[in-house]
N, C-alpha and C positions, 0 to 999 in steps of 0.2 A: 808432485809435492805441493799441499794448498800454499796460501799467500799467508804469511805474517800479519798482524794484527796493525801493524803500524800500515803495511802497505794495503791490506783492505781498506782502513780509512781512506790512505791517500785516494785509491782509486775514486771510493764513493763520493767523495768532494770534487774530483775531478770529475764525474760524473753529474755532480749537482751545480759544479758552475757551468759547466756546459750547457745544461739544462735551461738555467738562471740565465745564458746567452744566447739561449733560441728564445725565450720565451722573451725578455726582453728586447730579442730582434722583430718578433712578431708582433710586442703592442706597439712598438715606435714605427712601423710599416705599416701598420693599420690609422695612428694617426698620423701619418706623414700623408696617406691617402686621404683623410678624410681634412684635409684644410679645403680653404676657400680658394675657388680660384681666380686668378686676378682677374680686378672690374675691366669691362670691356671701354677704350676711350672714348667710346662714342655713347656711354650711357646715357650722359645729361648734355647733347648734345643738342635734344630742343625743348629744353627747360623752360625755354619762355617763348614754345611755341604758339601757347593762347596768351593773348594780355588782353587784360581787362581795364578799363581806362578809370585814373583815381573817382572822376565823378561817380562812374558807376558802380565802381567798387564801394565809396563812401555810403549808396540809395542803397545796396546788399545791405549793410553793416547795419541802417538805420531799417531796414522795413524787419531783419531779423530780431531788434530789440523790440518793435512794436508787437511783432510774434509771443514774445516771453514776456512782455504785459498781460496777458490774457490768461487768467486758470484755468486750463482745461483741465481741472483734476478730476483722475480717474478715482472710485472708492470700494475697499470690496464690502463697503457694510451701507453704504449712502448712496444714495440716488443722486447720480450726475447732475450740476449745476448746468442743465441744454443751452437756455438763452448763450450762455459763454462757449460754447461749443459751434454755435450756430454763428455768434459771431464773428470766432477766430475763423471760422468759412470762410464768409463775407469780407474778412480782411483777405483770404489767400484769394479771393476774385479780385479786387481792387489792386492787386499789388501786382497778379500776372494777370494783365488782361488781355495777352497775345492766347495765353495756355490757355485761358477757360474758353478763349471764341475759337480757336482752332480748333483745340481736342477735345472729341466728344468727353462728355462728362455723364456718370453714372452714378448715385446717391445709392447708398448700401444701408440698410439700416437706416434710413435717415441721416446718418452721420458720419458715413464713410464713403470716403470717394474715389470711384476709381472711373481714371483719365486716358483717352483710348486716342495715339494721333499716328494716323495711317501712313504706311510707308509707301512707295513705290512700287516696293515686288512683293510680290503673293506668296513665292515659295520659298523665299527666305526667314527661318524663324523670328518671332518677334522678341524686345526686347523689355522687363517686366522691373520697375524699380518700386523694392518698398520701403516704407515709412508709416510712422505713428505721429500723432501728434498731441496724444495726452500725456500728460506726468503724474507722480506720485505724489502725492500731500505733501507738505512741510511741517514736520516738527514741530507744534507751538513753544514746547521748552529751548527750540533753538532757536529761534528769532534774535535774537540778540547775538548772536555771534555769527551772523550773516553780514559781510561787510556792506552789501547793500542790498534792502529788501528784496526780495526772491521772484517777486513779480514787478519788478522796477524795470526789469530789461535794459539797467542802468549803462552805459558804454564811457567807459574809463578807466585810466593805466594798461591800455592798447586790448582790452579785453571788454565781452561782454555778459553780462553778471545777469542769472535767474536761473529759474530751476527752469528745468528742460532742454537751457542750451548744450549739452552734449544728448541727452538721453530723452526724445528724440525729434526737436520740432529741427536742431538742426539737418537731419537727414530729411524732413520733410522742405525744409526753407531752399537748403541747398540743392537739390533735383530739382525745385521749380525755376529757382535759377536760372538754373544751367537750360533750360528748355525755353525760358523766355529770352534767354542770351541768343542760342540757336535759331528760334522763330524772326526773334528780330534782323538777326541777319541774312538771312532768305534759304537756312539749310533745308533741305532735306531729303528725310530719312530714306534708305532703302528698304531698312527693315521698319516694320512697327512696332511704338512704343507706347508699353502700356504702365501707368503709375499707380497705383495703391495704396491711397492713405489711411491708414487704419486712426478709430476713434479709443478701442479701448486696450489697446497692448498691455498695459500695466495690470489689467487685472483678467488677462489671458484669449484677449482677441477671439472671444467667439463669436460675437455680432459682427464684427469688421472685418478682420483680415480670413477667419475662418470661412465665411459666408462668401468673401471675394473670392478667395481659390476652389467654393465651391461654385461656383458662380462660369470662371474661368473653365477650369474642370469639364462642367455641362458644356462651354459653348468648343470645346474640342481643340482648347489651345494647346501649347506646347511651345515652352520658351527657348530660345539659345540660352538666356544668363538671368537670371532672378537673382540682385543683391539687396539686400538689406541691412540693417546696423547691425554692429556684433566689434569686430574690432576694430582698433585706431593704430594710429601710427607713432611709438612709442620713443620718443626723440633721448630716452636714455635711464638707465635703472634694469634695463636685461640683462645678468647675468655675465655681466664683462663685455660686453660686446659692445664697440667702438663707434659702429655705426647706427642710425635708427630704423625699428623694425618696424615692418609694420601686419600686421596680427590680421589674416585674412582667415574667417571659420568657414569651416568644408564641414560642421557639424555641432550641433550642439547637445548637453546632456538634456538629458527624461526629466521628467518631475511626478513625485510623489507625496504626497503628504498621508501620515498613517496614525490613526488616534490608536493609543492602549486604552486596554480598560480592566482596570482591576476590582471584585465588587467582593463586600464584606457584610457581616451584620452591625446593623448600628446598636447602638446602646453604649451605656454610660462607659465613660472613662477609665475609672474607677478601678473595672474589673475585664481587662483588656485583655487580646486574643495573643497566643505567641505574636503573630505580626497583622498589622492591621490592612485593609487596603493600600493605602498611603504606602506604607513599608514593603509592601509585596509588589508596588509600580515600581516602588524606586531600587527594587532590586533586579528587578526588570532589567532597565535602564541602563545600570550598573552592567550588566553582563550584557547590556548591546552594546555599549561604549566601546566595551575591554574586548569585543570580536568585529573591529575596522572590516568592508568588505575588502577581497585580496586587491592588492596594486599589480597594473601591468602597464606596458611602456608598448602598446598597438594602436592599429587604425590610426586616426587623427595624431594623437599624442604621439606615435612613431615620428609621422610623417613632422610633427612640427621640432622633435630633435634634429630628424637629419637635416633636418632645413638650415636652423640654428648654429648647430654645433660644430661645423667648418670652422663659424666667426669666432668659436670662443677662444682662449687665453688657450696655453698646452695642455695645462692638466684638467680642466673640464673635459676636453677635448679628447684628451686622452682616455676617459672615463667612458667618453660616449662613443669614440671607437670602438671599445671593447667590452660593452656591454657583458659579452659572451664569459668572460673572466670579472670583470667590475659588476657585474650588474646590482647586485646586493648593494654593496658599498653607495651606485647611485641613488637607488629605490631608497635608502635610511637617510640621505641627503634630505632628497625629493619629500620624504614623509617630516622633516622640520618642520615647515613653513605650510599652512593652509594653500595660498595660493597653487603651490606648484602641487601640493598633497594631493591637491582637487581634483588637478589635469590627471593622475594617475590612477585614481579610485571611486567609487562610489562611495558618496559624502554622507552620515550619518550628522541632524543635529537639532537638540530636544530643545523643542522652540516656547510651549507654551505647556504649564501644568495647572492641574486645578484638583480640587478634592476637599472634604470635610468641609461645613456650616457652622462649628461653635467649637473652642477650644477642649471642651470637657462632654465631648459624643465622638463617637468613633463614628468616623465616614464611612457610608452603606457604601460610596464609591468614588474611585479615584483616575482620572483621565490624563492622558498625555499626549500631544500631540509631536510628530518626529516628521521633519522635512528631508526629504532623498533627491539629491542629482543625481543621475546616474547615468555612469558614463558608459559609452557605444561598447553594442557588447554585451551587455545585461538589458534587464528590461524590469516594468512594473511586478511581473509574475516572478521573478527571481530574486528581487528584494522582499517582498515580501515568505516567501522560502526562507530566507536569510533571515530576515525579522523571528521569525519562528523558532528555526534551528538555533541563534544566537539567545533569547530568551529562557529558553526550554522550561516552559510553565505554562502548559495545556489550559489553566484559569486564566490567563492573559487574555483579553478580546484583541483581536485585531482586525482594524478595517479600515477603506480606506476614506479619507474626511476632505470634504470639498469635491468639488466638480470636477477638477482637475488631476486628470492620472493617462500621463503620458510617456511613451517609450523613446529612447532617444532618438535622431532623428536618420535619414540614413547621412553614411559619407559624399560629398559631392568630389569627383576626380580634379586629380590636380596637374594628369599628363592629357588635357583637355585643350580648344580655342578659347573658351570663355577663361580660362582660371593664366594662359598663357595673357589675353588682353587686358584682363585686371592688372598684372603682375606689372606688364609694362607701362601703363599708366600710372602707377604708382611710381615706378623708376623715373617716369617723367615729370611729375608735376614734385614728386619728393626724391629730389637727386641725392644719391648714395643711400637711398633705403633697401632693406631688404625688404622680401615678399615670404612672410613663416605661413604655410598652414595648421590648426590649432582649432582643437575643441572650444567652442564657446560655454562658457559657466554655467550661464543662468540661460535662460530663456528668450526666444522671440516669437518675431509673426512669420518668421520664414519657413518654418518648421510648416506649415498649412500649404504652402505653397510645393512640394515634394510631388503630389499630384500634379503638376503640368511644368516640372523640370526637372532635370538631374542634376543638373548643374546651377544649385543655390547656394552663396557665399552671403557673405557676413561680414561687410567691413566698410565701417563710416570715414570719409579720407579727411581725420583731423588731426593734428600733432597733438598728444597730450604728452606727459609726463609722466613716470609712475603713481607721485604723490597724485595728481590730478586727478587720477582715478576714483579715490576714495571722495571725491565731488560728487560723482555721478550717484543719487540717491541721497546724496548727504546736504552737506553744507559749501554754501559758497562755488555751484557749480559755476562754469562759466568758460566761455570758448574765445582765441584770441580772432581779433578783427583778423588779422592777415592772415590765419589760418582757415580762416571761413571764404575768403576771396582762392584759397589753394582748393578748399573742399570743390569751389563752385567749376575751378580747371579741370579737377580731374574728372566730374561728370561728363564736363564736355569733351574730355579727349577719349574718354573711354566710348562714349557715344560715336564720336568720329572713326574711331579705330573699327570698332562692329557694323561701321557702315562701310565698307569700302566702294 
């Protein structure tokens, strides 16, 4: 005899709370696994294993304002300003005058230096730090809203103010540092240590840092740790998280730039085409926009949730447990906000247009240019497939514009020695910090350096802020005094730690 209609229901609810209490047993066991687990008590246990003593901490503070006096500005349309180039040299001999008579020194380009000081043992890999030390122009329309001029190198309210000081003379100030620290006190090294200052990073290091890894390359090196700038140590504004992270890249995106080109007959206003070039770019455009490339949460940007998401609040936490059920609901999160959008996708964004000569003549042609990050995974030849497929208008030219078209870069391991002695270093000189690995955004010199190491990271040891961030390139950069005396610790413990 079948079941009643009332007791069919019952069943099937009892059948769907059941359900509703496995499935609920399984996301809260999934993030019940995925917390953090508690700090070990000995983390910051030699916090203040290197001290730097105030006088010499005060000579750091002042020789890196005199640094950020000098414009070394890079220009992608202008011919570098050398004399200032050659000068800021000239200052970094004067300033370490242990590092230039030690370690041999090599002129790249004329303007690039890389710094060679021999270890003890032969078959120990050597150790490779880079740095830039040019910057980006300043704004003229900003000037005025710079609390102290940009090349003042100004030191006041425990900070020191110019462009460059995060992005990137402090990555170059702070490893000389640390190495005239070391010299002075009679270390040394087992392994050897080689430094690379590059001259033009801002407008894509091919005379400099390119040249040096080819350089490197040729003479059949092959490093333990190649670190370079990429990320900081973010003291708060991460997604809930309590304590300060700090943003180590095991990769960075590709870069592309791709002009369109739409071409029309010209001729009078008057008596116009259904759509003109102009209107045929900008429909273009219109349906590259409206087709975002896909989001995916791999490679790097995996590895920097599972890092992360231990530390978050429950319900993030719970999200990124369960990807496997949540994942959507993450990815719509995550596609909000540019920042986090970016870690997930390859980035679409129309930077510059140009087209027609006189209000009253149709434009024989109309140009676009579109900038692509492109995150690991994809590459220059699959965006532009994409560019294609997303457009669908065979009249469209596509090509690509500028020098620069690069793949992203590969991943560097994070169950490694090198990515294990960074991590710990950090814990040391930034007690309760975490170590995330993370796709870097934009670009660097490290990216060149992939031929003689596998293992290249991306991470400047300075505390910023979230808002700080938006200094770096902008207005008002500037790095704290005592942050800079922490940068110049953790060169030298991590130094210490790879020499045992």
């Amino acid at each position: 005899m079948g079941l009643t209609m009332g007791e069919a229901m019952t069943k099937a609810i009892y059948a769907l709370t059941a359900a509703l209490l496995v499935l609920g047993t399984i996301l809260w066991y999934n993030t019940w696994r995925f917390a953090a687990p508690r700090p070990s008590p000995s983390a910051a246990a030699d916090e203040h294993a290197i001290r730097i003593a105030p006088a010499d901490s005060a000579a750091m503070v002042e020789r890196f304002s005199r640094a950020l006096q000098l414009a070394t500005v890079s220009r992608e349309t202008a011919r570098r300003d050398t004399p200032v180039f050659q000068e800021f040299l000239q200052l970094l001999r004067e300033s370490f005058p242990r590092v230039f008579s030690r370690m041999q020194e090599e002129r790249v380009n004329e303007l690039s230096v890389l710094l060679h000081w021999k270890g003890d043992s032969d078959t120990l890999r050597p150790l490779l730090f880079v740095a830039h030390y040019d910057v980006v122009p300043v704004d003229s329309s900003t000037i005025h809203l710079w609390t102290y001029p940009p090349f003042s190198g100004t030191i006041a309210g425990g900070y020191v103010w110019g462009r460059g000081a995060i992005d990137d003379k402090a990555g170059t100030m702070l490893t000389l540092e640390a190495m005239e620290y070391l010299l002075a006190g009679g270390f040394r090294p087992r392994r050897s240590i080689y430094i690379a200052l590059g001259h033009d990073e801002e407008i894509g290091g091919l005379e400099g840092a390119r040249e040096m890894a080819r350089r490197l390359d040729q003479q059949g090196r092959e490093f333990e740790l190649v670190l370079d700038e990429g990320g900081t140590v973010l003291t708060e504004g991460l997604a809930g998280i309590s304590r300060p992270v700090a943003l180590v890249g095991i990769a960075e995106k590709g870069y592309v730039t791709l002009r369109l080109t739409a071409r029309g007959e010209a001729g009078h206003s008057s008596m116009p085409p259904r759509q003109t070039a102009i209107g045929r770019l900008a429909a273009a455009i219109q349906r590259l926009e409206a087709h975002p490339f896909p989001a995916a949460i791999t490679g790097p940007t995996k590895a920097f949730f599972d890092a992360v998401g231990p530390h978050m609040p429950f319900l993030p936490r719970l999200v990124l447990a369960n990807r496997w059920l949540l994942g959507s609901l993450l990815m719509a999160q995550l596609e909000r906000q540019p920042p986090t959008n970016a870690l997930i996708r390859t980035t679409t964004a129309v930077t510059m247009i140009q087209g027609g000569v006189k209000p009253n003549v149709l434009p024989a042609q109309a140009t676009a240019l579109v900038n692509f990050r492109i995150r690991p995974g994809e590459s220059v030849e699959t965006v532009i497939k994409h560019v294609r497929s997303a457009i669908a208008d065979t009249s469209i030219g596509i090509e690509i514009f500028g020098k620069l078209a690069i793949d992203p870069s590969p991943t560097s391991r994070i169950d490694n020695r090198a990515f294990r002695q960074v991590s710990q270093s950090i814990r040391t000189v930034f007690p309760g910090a975490l170590a995330a690995p993370y796709t870097v955004l934009g670009a660097t010199d490290s990216r060149y350096y992939y031929s003689v190491s596998r293992a290249v990271y991306r991470f400047l040891p300075l505390e910023v802020r979230y808002d700080d961030l938006s200094r770096i390139h902008g207005v008002n950069e500037r790095v704290a005094t005592a942050g800079l005396i922490k940068g110049v610790r953790f060169y030298i413990d991590l130094i210490r730690r790879l020499n045992p």
